[in-house]
PAROVEX-789478 format. One record per residue (C-alpha): residue in one letter; x, y, z. Coordinates in Angstrom, 3 decimals, always signed. Each point is the difference from the previous one (the first is absolute). Example, Ala and Ser with C-alpha at 12.3 -4.5 7.8 and 13.67 -1.06 7.14 Angstrom:
# PAROVEX-789478
   residu          X          Y          Z
        a    +12.300     -4.500     +7.800
        s     +1.370     +3.440     -0.660
***
This chain:
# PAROVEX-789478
   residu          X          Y          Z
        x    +28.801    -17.282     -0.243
        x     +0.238     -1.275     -3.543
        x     -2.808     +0.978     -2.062
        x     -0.425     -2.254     -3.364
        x     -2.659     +2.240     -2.493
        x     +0.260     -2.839     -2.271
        x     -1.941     -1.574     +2.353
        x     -3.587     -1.055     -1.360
        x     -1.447     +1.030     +3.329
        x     +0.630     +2.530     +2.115
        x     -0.785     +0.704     +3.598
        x     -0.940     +3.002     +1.472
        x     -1.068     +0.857     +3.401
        x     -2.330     +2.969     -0.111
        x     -0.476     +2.130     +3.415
        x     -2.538     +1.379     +1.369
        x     -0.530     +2.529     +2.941
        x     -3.419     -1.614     +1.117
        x     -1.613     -3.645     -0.369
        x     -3.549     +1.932     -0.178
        x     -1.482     +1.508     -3.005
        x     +0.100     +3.640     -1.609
        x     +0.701     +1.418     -2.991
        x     +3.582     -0.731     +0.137
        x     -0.507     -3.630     +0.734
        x     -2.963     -0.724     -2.306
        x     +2.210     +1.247     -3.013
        x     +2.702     -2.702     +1.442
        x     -2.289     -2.582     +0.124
        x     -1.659     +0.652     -3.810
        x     +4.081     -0.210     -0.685
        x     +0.552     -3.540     +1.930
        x     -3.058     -1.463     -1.158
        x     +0.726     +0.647     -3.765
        x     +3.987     -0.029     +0.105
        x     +1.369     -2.561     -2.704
        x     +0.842     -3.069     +2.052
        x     +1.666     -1.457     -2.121
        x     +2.870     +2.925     -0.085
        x     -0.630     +1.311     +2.962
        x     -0.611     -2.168     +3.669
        x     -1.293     +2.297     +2.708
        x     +0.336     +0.344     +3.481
        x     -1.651     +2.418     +2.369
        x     +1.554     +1.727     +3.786
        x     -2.281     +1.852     +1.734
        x     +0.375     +1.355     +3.520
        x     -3.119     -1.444     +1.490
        x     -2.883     -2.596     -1.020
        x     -3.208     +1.564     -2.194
        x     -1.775     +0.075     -3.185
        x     +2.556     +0.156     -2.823
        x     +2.121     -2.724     +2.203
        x     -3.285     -2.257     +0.025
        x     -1.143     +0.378     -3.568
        x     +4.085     -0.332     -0.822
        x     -0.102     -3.545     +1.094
        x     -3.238     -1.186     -1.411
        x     +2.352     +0.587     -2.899
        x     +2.294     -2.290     +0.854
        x     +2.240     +2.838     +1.020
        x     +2.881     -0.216     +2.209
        x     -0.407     +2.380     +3.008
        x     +2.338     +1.321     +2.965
        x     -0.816     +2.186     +2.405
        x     +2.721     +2.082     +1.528
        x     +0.461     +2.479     +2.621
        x     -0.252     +3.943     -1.774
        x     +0.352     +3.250     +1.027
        x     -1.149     +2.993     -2.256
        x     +2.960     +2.516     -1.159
        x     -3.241     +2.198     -0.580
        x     -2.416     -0.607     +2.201
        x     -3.963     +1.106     -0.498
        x     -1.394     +2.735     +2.417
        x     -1.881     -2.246     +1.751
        x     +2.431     -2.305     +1.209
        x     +2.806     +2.659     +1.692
        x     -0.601     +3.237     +0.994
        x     +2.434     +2.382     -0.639
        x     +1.194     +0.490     +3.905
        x     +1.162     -3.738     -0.472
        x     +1.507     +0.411     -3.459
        x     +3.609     +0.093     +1.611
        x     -0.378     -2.558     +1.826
        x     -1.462     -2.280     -2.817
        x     +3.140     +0.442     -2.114
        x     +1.860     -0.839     +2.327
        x     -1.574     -2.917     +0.621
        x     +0.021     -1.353     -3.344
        x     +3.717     +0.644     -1.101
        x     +1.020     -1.269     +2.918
        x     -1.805     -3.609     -1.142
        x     -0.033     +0.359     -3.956
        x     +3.197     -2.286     -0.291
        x     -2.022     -2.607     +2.193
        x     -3.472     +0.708     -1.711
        x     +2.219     -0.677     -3.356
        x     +2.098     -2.293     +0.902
        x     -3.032     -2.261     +0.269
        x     -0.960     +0.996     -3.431
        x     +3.206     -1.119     -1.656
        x     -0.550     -3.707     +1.373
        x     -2.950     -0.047     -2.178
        x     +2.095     +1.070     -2.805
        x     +2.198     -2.541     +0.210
        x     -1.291     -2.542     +1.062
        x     -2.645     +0.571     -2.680
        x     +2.381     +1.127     -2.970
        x     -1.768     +2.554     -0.768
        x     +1.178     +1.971     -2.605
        x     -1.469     +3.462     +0.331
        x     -1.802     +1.446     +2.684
        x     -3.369     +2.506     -0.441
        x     -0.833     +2.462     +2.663
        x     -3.773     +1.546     -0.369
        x     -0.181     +2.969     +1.026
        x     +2.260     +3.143     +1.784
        x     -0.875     -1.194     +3.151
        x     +1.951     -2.587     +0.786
        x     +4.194     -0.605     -0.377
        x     +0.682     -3.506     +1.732
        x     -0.378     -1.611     -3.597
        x     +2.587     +2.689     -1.977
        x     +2.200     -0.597     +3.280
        x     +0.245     -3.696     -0.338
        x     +0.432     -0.194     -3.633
        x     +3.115     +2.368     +0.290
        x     +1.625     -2.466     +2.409
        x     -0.789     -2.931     -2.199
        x     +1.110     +2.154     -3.110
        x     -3.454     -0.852     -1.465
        x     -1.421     +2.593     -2.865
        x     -2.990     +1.892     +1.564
        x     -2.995     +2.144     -1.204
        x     -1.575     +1.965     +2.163
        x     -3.957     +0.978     -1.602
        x     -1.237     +3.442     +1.487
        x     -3.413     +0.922     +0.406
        x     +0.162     +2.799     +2.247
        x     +1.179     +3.353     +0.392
        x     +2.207     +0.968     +3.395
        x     -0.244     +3.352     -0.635
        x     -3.371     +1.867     +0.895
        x     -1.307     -3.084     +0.745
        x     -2.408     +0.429     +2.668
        x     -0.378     -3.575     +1.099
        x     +3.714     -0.781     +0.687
        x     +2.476     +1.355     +2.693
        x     +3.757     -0.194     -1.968
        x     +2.676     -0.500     +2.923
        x     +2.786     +1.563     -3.071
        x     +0.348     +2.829     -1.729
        x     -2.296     -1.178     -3.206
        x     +3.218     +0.487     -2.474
        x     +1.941     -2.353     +2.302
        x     -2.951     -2.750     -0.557
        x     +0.660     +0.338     -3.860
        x     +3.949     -0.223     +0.425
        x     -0.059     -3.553     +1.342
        x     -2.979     -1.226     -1.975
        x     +2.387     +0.900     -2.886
        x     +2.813     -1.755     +1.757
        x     -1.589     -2.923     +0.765
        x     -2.192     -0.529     -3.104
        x     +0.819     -1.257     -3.962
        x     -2.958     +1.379     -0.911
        x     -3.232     +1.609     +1.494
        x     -3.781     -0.117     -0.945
        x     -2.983     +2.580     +0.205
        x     -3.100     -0.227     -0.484
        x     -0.044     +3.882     -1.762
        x     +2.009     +2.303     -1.622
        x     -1.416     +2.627     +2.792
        x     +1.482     -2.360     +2.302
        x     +3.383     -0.159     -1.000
        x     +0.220     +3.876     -0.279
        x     +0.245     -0.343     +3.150
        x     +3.125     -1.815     +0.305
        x     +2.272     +2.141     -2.627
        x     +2.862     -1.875     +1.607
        x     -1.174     -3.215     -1.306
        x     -0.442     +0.972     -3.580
        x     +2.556     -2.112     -1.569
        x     -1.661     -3.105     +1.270
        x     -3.350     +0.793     -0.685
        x     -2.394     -2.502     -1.444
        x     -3.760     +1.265     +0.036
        x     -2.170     -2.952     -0.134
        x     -4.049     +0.915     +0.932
        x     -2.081     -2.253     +2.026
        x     -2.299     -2.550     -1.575
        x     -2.682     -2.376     +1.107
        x     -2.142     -2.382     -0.990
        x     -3.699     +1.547     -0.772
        x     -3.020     -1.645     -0.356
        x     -2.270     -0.014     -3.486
        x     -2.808     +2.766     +0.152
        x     -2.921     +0.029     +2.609
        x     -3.355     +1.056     -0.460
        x     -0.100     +3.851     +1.336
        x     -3.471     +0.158     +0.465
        x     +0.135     -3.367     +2.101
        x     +3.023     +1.260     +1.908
        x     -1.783     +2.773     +0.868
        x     -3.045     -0.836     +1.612
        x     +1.857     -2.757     +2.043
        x     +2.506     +2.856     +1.263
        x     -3.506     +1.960     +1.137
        x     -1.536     -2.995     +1.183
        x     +2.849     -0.707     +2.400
        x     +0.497     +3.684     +1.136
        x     -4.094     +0.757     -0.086
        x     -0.205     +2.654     -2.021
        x     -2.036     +0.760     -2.620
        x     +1.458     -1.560     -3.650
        x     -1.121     +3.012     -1.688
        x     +2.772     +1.953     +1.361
        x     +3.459     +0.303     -0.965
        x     +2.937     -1.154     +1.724
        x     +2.922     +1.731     -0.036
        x     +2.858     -1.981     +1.990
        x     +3.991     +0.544     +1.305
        x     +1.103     -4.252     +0.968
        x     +3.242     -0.448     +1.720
        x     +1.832     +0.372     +3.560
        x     -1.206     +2.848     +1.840
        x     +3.732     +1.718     +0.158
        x     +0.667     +3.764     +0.100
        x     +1.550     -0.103     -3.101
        x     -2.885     -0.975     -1.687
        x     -1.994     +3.208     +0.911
        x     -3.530     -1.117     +0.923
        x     -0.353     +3.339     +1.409
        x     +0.184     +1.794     -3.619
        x     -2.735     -2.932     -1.402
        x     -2.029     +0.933     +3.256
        x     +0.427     +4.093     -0.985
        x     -1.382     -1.374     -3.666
        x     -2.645     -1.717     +0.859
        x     -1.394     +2.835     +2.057
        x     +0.192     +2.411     -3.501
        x     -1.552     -2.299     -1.980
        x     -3.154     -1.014     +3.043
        x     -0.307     +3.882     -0.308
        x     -1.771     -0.461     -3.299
        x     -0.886     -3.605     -0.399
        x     -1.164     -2.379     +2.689
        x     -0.780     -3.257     -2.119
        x     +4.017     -1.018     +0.681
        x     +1.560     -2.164     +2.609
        x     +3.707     +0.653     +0.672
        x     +1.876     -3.753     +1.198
        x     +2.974     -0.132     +2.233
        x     +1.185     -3.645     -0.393
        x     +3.110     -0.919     +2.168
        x     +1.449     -0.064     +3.338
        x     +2.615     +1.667     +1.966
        x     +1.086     +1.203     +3.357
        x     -2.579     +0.759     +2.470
        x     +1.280     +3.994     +0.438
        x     -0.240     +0.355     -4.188
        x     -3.031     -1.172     -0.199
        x     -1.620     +1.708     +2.527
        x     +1.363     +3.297     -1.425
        x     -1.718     -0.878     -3.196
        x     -3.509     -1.062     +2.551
        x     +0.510     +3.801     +1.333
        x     +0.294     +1.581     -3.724
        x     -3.270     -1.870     -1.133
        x     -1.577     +1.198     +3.338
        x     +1.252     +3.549     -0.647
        x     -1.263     +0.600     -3.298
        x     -3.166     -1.967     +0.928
        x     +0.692     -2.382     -2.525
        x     -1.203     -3.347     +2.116
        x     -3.031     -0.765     -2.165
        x     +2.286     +0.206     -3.559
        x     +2.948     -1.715     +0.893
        x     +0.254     -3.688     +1.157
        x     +3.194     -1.623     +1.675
        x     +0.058     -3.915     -0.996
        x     +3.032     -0.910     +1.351
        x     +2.040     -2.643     -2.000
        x     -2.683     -1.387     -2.849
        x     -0.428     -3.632     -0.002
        x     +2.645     -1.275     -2.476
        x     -1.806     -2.689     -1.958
        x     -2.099     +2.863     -0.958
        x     +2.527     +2.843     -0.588
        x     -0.286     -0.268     -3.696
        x     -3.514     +0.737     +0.103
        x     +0.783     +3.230     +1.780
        x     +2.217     +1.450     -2.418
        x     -2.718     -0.754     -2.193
        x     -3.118     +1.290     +1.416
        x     +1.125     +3.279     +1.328
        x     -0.526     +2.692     -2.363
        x     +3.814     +1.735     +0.414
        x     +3.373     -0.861     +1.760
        x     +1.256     +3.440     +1.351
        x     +3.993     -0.025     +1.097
        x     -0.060     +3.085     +2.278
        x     +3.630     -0.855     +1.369
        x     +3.034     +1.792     +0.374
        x     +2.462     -2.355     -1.270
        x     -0.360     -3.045     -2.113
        x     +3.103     -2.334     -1.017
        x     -2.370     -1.052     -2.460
        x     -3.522     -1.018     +0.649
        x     -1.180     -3.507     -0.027
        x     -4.020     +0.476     +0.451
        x     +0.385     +2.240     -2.978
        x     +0.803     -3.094     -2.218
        x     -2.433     -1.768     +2.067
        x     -2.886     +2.457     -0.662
        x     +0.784     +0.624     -3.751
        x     +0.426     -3.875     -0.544
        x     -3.725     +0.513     +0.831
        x     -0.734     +2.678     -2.365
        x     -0.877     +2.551     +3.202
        x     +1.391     +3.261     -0.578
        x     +2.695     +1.325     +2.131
        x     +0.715     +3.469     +1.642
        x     +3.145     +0.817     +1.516
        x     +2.342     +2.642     +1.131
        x     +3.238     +0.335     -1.665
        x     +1.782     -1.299     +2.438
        x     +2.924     -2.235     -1.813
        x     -0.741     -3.062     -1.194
        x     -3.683     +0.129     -0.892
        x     +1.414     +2.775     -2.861
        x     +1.275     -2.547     -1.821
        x     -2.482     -2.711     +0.136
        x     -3.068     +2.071     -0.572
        x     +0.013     +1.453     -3.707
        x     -2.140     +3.462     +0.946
        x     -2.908     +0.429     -1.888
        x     +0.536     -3.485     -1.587
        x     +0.057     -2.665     +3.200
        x     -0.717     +2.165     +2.733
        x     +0.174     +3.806     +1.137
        x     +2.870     +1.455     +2.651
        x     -0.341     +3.220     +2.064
        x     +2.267     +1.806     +2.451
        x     +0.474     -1.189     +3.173
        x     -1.477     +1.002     +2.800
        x     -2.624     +2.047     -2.235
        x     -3.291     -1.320     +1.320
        x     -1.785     +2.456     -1.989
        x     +1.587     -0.927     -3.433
        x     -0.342     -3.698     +0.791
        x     -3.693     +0.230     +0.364
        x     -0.151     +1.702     -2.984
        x     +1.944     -2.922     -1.778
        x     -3.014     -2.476     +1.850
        x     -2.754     +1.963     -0.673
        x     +0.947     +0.480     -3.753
        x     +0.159     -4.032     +0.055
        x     -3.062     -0.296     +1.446
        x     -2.065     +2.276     -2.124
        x     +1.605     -1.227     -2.901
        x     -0.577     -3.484     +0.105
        x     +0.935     -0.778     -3.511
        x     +3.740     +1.594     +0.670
        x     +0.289     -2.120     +3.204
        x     -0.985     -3.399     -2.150
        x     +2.683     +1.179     -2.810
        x     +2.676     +0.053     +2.701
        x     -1.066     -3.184     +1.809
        x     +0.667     -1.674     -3.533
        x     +2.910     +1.600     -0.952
        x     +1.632     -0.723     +3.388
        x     -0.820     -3.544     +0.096
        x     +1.804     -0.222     -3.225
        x     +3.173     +1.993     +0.639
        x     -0.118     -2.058     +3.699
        x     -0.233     -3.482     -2.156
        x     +3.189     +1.054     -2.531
        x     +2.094     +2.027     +2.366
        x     -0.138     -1.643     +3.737
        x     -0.936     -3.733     -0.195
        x     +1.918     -2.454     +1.770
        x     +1.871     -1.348     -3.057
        x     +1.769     +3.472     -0.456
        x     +0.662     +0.127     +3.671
        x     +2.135     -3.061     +0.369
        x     +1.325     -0.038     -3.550
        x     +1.509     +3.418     +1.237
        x     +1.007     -1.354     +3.187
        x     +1.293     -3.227     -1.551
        x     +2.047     +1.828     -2.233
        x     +1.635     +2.485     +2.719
        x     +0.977     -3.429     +2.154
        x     +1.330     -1.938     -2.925
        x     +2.014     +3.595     -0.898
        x     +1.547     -0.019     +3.854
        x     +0.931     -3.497     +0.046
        x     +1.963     -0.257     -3.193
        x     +1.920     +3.572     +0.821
        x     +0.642     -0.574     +3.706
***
């Protein structure tokens, strides 16, 4: 394929493993919904119909949905008696499933092709056989992650990412560490989105207990996203029991959904440590009012295990609520401690109740952070220097193909 980078505009066809919505795909769509059109034309593959594939073509985005088979597939969707049998499965069709890709290349002249996401490898295939330049943006881990199943060796993964990429993206330096075999093609670029202007807290606040019930004179301390293992709801659980030993004007929030078997661990852990009347599980909050959440509840705790980087962090400091979270990768470097947040061990429920009930008692402290972090989150993750950094990396892989 001939590639002209003189070209005023150029196209490039970004991938993604899912046409739903999570972290991975909301940072894709802040990207296509603020990418310079008139250097850049998108187009969007995704392996089945949802939310990001919907809201892509309100846009006036082009959209294709192909057949894809994860090269590391979540925990949920193979279990590991059938992990054999899944490879074989998709090598044996990953010239078809890319084969299909490359029509869209072509016939599309695209000039550079964007895969979101480990997950997926029908996109870095297909640009290889069209000789098309490719960047492959990482938001995961494969090693010690405990929501995927890797089919290879997780050294082999990295070898033909390298092979098959110009240049790759994450979203942390924690993240890239670890990939050491990717080091020379490094670019770390951290999430960004668009926030809203301040809300009232005190307003917030009282709607948040007037939809749950409870009594607006008590604090609300909250952990809001999937309910995944990784995510540790069973540590936040162990800390909300320390701190209910002392001080019983708090309500602890679960917001999010997952599997049925995770969360009815997490139903058995309240039950054990007879936490039923403290802790309330919303499910998914209604999204026209999510911004409101983040700004009535009184802290954000991150109890997980491993973060890439931690988008409801930005979300929560964009709305001057102090954050709590365990060190675990890339909340460490978007939390300043003692400045825009505070960070604890992981899995230390006892030192991460601490951290809360220091916030709590110290309400002063907890406003200081809240301003300072919506302040670093305004200079240092809006949407501007997410796709100026993106922009950049694709005009840098186009004109060195």
């Amino acid at each position: 394929m001939t590639i002209n980078p003189d070209r005023t505009i150029n196209k490039v066809l970004f991938v993604s493993h899912d046409g739903g919505m999570a972290g991975a795909q909301r940072t894709l769509l802040t990207l296509l919904a603020s990418i310079d059109r008139s250097r850049f034309e998108p187009y969007l593959l995704v392996p089945n119909e949802g939310k990001l594939s919907h809201l892509a073509k309100e846009m006036g985005i082009p959209v294709f949905v192909r057949n894809m088979i994860h090269w590391v597939p979540g925990i949920n969707s193979v279990s590991r008696y059938q992990r054999f049998s899944y490879l074989v499965k998709s090598l044996k069709t990953l010239r078809e499933r890319s084969w299909a890709i490359t029509h869209l290349i072509e016939d599309n002249k695209i000039d550079l092709v964007y895969t979101n996401t480990v997950t997926c490898i029908e996109g870095a295939v297909a640009a290889r056989m069209t000789h098309t330049p490719h960047i492959w943006h990482i938001h995961e881990p494969i090693l010690g992650n405990s929501e995927l199943l890797p089919l290879l060796p997780s050294y082999l993964y990295s070898i033909i990412i390298n092979s098959f990429s110009k240049d790759v993206i994450f979203c942390s330096t924690s993240l890239a560490k670890s990939y050491p075999l990717l080091t020379k093609k490094t670019n770390i670029i951290y999430n960004g989105l668009s926030f809203p202007g301040t809300i009232n807290k005190i307003d917030a606040h009282e709607a948040i207990a007037k939809h749950l019930g409870i009594n607006p004179a008590q604090k609300i301390v909250a952990v809001i996203g999937a309910l995944q293992p990784r995510k540790d709801h069973l540590t936040f659980l162990a800390t909300a029991h320390e701190i209910v030993k002392d001080n019983k004007d708090v309500v602890f929030l679960i917001v999010g959904a997952g599997s049925e078997s995770y969360t009815n661990s997490i139903k058995e852990k309240i039950d054990s440590l007879g936490l039923a009347s403290s802790v309330k599980l919303t499910g998914w909050w209604p999204e026209d009012k999510i911004y409101e959440l983040f700004a009535g509840i009184d802290i954000l705790v991150v109890s997980s295990e491993q973060e890439s980087f931690g988008l409801t962090i930005i979300e929560a400091l964009a709305l001057e609520t102090p954050v709590v979270s365990t060190r675990c990768g890339g909340p460490e470097e978007v939390i300043q401690e003692g400045v825009t947040g505070l960070l604890v061990k992981v899995k230390q429920p006892k030192e991460l109740a601490k951290a809360v009930i220091h916030l709590l008692d110290n309400p002063q402290f907890a406003r200081e952070l809240g301003i300072a972090g919506r302040q670093d989150v305004l200079s240092r993750f809006s949407v501007e220097h997410y796709v100026a950094g993106i922009q950049e990396v694709i005009k840098k892989t186009i004109l060195h193909k």
